[in-house]
Every structure is written in C-alpha cells, then in structure tokens.
C-alpha positions in Angstrom: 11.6 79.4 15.4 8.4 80.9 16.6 7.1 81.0 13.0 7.6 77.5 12.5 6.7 76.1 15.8 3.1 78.1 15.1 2.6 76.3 11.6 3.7 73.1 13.3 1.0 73.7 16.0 -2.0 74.5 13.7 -0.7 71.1 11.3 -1.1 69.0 14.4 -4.7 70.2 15.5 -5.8 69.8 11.7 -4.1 66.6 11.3 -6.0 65.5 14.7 -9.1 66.5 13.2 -9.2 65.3 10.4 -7.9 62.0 11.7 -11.0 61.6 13.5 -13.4 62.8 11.3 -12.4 59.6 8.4 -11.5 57.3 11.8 -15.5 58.0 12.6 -16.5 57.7 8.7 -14.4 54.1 8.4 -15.9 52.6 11.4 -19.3 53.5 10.8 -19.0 51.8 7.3 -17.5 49.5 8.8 -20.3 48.8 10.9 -22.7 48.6 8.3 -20.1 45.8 6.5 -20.1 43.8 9.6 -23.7 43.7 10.1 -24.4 42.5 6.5 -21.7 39.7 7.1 -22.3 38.4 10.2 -25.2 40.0 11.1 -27.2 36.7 11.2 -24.2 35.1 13.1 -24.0 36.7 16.0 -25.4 39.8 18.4 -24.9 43.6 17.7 -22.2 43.6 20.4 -19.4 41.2 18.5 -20.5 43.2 15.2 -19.1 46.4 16.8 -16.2 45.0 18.7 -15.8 43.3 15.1 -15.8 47.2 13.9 -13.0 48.2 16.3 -10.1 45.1 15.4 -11.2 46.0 11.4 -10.9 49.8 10.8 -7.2 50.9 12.5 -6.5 48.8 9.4 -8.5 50.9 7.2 -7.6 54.2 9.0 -3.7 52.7 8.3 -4.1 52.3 4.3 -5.7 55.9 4.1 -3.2 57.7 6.0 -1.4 59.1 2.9 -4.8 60.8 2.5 -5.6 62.0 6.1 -1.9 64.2 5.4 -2.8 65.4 2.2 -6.4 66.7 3.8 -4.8 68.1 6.7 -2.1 70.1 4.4 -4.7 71.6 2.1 -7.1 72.1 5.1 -3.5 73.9 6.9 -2.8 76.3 3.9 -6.3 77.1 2.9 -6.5 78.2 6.1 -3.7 80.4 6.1 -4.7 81.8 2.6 -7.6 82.9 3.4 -6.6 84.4 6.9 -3.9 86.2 4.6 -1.3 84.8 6.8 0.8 83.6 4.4 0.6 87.0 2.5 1.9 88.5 5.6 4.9 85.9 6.3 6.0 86.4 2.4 5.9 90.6 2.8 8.7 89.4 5.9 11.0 87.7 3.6 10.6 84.0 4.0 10.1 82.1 0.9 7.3 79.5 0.4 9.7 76.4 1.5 10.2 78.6 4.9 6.1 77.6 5.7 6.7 74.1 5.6 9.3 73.4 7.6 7.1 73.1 10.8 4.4 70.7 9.1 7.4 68.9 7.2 9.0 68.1 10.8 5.0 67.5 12.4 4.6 65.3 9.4 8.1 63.1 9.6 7.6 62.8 13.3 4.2 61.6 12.6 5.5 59.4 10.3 7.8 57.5 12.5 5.1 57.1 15.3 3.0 55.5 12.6 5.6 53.1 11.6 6.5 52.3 15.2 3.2 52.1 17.1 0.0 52.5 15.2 1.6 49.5 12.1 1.9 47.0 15.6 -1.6 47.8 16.6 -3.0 47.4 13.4 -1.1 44.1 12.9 -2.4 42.9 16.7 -5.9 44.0 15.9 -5.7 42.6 11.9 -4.7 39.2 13.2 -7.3 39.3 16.1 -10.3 40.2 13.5 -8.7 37.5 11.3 -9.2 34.8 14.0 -13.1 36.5 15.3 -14.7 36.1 11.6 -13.1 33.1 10.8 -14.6 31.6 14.0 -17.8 32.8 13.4 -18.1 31.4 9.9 -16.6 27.7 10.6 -17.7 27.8 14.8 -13.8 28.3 15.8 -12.8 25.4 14.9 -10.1 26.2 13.0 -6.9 28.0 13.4 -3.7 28.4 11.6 -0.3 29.3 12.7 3.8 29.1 11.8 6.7 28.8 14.0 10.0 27.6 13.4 9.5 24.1 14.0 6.8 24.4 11.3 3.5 24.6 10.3 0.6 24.1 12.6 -3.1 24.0 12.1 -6.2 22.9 13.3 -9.7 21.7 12.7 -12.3 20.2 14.6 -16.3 20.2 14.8 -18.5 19.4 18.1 -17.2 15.8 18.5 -13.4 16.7 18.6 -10.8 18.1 17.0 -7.6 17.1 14.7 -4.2 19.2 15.5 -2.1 19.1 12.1 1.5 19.8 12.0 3.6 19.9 8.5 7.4 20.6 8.2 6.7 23.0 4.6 3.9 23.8 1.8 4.3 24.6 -1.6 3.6 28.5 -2.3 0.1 28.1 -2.8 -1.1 26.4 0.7 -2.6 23.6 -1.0 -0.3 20.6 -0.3 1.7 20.4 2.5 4.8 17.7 3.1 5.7 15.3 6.6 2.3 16.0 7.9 1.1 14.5 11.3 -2.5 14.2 12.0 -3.4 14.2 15.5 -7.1 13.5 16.6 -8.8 13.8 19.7 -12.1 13.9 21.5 -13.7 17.1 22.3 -12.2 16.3 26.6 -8.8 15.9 24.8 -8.8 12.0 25.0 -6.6 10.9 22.2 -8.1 8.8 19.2 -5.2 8.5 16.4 -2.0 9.5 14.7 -1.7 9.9 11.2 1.9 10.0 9.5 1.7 10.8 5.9 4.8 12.1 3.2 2.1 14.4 1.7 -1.0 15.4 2.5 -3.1 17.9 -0.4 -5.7 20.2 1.0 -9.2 19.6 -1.5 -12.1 21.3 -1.3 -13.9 19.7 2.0 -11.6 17.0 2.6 -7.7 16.4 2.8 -5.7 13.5 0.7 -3.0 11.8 2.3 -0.6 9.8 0.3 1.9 7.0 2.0 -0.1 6.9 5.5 0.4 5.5 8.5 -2.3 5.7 11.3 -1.1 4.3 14.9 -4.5 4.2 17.5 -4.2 5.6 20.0 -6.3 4.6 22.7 -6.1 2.6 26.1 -4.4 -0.7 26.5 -4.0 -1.1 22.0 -0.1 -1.3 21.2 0.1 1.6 18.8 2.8 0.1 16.9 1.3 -3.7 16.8 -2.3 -1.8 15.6 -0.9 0.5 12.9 -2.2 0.2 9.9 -0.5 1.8 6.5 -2.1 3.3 3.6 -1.6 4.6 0.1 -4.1 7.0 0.1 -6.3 7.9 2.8 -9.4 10.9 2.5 -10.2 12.7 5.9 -12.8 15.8 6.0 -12.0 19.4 7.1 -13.5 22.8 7.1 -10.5 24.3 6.2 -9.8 25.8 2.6 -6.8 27.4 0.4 -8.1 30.9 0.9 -7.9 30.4 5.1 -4.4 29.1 4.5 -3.8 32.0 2.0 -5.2 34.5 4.5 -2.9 33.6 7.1 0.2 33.0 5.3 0.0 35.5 3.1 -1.3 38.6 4.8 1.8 40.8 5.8 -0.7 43.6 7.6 -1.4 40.9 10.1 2.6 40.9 11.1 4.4 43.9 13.0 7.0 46.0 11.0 9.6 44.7 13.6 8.6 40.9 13.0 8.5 41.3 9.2 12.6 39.4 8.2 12.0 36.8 10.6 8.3 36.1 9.3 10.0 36.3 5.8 13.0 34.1 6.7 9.7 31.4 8.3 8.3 31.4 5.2 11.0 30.7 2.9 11.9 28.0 5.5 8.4 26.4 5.2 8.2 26.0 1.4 5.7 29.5 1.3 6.2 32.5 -1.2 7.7 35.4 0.6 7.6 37.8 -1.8 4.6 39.8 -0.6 6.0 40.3 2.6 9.2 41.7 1.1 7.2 44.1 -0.8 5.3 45.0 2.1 8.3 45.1 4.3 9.9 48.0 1.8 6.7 49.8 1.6 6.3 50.2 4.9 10.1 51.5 5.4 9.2 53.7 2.5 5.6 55.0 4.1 7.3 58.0 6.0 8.5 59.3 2.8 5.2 59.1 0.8 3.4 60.8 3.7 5.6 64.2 4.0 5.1 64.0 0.2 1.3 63.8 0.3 2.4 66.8 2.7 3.9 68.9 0.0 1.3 68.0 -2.9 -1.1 69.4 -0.5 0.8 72.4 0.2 1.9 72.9 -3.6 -1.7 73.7 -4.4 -3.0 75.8 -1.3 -0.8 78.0 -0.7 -1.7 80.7 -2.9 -3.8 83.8 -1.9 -7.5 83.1 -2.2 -7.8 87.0 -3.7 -6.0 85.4 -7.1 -8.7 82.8 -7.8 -9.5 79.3 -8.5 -9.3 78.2 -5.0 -11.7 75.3 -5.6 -9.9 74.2 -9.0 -6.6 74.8 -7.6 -8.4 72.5 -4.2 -9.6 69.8 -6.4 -6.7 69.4 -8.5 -4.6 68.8 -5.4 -7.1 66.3 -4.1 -7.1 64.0 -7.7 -3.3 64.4 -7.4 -3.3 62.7 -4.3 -5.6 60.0 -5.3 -4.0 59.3 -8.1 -1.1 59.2 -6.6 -2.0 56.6 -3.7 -3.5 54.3 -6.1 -0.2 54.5 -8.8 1.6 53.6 -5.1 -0.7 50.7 -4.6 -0.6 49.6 -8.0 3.5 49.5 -8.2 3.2 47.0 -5.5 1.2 44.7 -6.9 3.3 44.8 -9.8 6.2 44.2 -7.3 4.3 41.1 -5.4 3.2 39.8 -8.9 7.0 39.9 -9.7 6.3 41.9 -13.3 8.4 44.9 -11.2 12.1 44.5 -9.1 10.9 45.0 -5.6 13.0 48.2 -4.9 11.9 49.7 -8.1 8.0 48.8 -7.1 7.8 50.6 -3.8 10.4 53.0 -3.9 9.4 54.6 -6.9 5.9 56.1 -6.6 7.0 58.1 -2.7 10.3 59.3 -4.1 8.4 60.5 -7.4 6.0 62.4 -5.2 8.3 64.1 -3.1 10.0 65.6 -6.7 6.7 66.3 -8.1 5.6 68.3 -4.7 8.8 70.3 -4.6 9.0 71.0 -8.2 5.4 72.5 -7.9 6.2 74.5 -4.9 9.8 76.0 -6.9 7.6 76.8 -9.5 4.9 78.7 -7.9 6.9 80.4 -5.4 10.5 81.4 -7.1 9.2 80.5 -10.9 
C-alpha cells in the first residue's frame, strides 16, 4: 500500500505541473489570438478577461495530453532514479507500478467530468456571448427553452425580440415566428405574426405576415395589416444561430439529454450533442489510457538505451491517438459512423494497445 500510495503521490505533483505549465502556454496564445481579433474593438483588459472564459476550454480538449506528459514525465523519472529497477528486484511486476497513477488518473478523471466539463461549458457560453457582443455591439443574443426558440436583435434605436416554435436543422428558417419590436426605453412599436420566417444574409423573409401596431390609443386588431411577404433587416447570421445551437462544449455534461430532447423538440439536429454526450462519458477511459501509453514506453531502465526514441515514440503515439479520437467523432456527427462505434472505439482501442505494450515489455 505504501508503494502505491508513493507512485500515486509523485503522479499527482507531475500531473499538477504539468497542468500548469500547458494552462500558462494556452492562455498566453490565447492572448495573442484575442488581441489580433478584437484588439481594435476593445481595451487590453476585456482581451485578457476574453483569455480567461476561452482557454479552460482549450486546457479541456488537451487533457488526454497533459496525462500522457505527466506519465512519461512519472516513469522517466523513476528510470533514471533506478527506482523502478529496485521495485522489480522486490518482486512486483510492471502492472504493480501503475496501480497508484491508474487510481490518481481515474479519480482525476471523474473530477474532470464533474467539475472542470461545467466550468468550461459556463465559461464557453460566457466567451460565446463577450465576442459576439463585441462584433455586432450586443445586440444580439440567442437562446432555447422549452417553450421554444428565442432571439434577439437590435441596433441603437431599439431592439426586436423574436420567438419561433422550431427551425429546420440548419438555423436558417424558422416556423410560427413572432416579431416583437420596441424602442430602445422599451416602448412597444409592433407585432409581427408570420407561418415562416427564413434567415438571409442581412435581412429576414417573412411569408403569410401579419403586423398589429402597437402603440397608444391605435386598435391593434382594427390597424393590422397582412402580408405575403414582408423583408425586415438583422445582424444576425446562420453561423451565430449555428454557434449556439450547435455547440455542445457550451452545455454541462449533466444538462446534455435534456438539451438533446430541446433540440429534437425544436426542429434542430441533435446528433452532435449525442456524439459529444458519449464522448464525454467515454473521456475517463481515454485518459487512464493516455496513462498507460505513457507508461508502456518509460518504464524501462535508462542504462538499456533509446530513452529519447523510446520518449518520442510514446509522444507520436499519443498524438496520433488523440487526433484518430477526434476524427471518429466527426465521422460519428457527420453520420458516416454509428455513434457508439465513433466514440467508443478509439479509448477502448487505447486502453488494449497500452496494456498489450506493457505485457509485452514486462512478462514477454
């Protein structure tokens, strides 16, 4: 017990350093994107708050990475120190080493999946709303609840609150849409009723319209006015729309079926949440396997050689790895893979790979 408790001591301090040393090499590239982008948009103090919502998201997708590090950077360690050397001359066998950073590394895991995937998410969505306001002024914002859709547009003269019962999967036309418009105190102007409304490129068409005014002392049902087709202008586009309803990283782990369930509801595609969904149930077991492909490769004696080959190898392993993971999944949103097959494949494939290595250096 003593054995392993030391190993899953020294994995945690490596882990912790090496999780700050990429978290510190993210934001300050991070920095350097934000100042590009919106550099000429705002001061130097929104660019790095800016910094801080973007890179836990960043820090998030390169976690499979950050373990791998920290296991080579663990078993080099004990290589060289010739600890290892003196554990095997006990009697333990090379699985014996990793059951300390194989428990550090599930527990880990799970606090990933439970805390650090809600912050991200919080800080995603919050980074989503600060540069879209900065490109189109804030006027815009986009949401979906139960009782629909809901978005919004406006400019310095008012503002137009939109509300449509579904959308087709691409965000581009959306069906029973109400148009409400206001001044920029709040005063109502008008109320637009339309069966179908299609989001253009600057400008939305309404077909079947009915306006009703709605200012003082007008009857808004003796003053309505219906049209066939009616042309209003917006800063709003497909890709804002897209963003929103598209981007699972912006929604916690623990809200992901009822986000799903929403968007099947409202007409969207739901796929890509599903594969994200699995993947992220499926995240612990890729990281203890970026644990033992890490291990496989650094735990021999640095007295037998190719160290730096053995290293290096481990390191395009894990890369290559990490992007066939990230690949599988877009096959999976893209529908050219069964979901299950998609994301489960690549972690469960790793974990093989790293223990058939480790057999077959140790009792080979």
């Amino acid at each position: 017990m003593t054995l392993h408790l030391y190993f899953a001591r020294k994995f945690t301090l490596y882990f912790i350093s090496v999780f700050c040393i990429l978290f510190l090499f993210c934001i300050t590239a991070d920095l350097a994107n934000q100042l590009r982008w919106f550099g000429d948009l705002t001061d130097f103090k929104t660019i790095v708050y800016l910094s801080l919502l973007s890179t836990p998201a960043t820090v998030y997708t390169v976690m499979p990475l950050i373990m791998i590090f920290s296991a080579i950077w663990l078993f080099l360690n004990l290589a060289q120190s010739s600890e290892l050397v003196v554990v095997r001359a006990s009697g333990r066998s090379g699985i014996a080493f990793l059951t300390g950073p194989i428990f550090v590394s599930m527990l880990i895991a799970s606090l990933v999946l439970a805390i650090f995937n809600p912050i991200v998410a919080i800080t995603s969505d919050r980074y989503l709303d600060e540069s879209n306001g900065l490109k189109n002024g804030g006027t815009s914002a986009i949401s979906i609840g139960s009782d629909g859709l809901w978005l919004r547009q406006g400019d310095v003269d008012g503002y137009t609150v939109i509300r449509a019962t579904s959308a087709n999967a691409t965000g581009s036309i959306f069906f029973n849409v109400s148009f409400f418009t206001y001044f920029a105190d709040g005063t109502p102007i008008q109320r637009l009723a339309a069966k179908t409304a299609q989001l253009g490129s600057g400008e939305w068409r309404l077909y079947n319209v009915k306006e009703w005014p709605l200012t003082k002392r007008v009857n808004p049902e003796a003053n309505s006015k219906i049209y066939t087709t009616l042309y209003l202008p917006t800063d709003l586009t497909q890709n804002q729309v897209k963003d929103r309803f598209e981007n699972p990283a912006t929604v916690p782990v623990w809200s992901l079926p009822a986000t799903i369930e929403q968007l099947k509801s409202a007409g969207f595609s739901a796929r890509r949440h599903e594969v994200w969904l699995q993947a992220e149930i499926a995240r612990p077991l890729f990281l203890i396997a970026m644990v033992l492909l890490g291990a496989a490769f650094s735990m021999r004696h640095a007295r037998f050689g190719g160290t730096g080959m053995a290293i290096l190898t481990a390191i395009v392993c894990g890369f290559s790895l990490f992007y066939i993971r990230n690949f599988a999944q877009v096959l999976g949103e893209n529908g050219q893979l069964p979901i299950l097959i998609a994301v489960w494949t690549p972690p469960v494939t790793s974990v093989l790979l790293g223990l058939s290595i480790i057999l077959h250096l140790e009792d080979g």
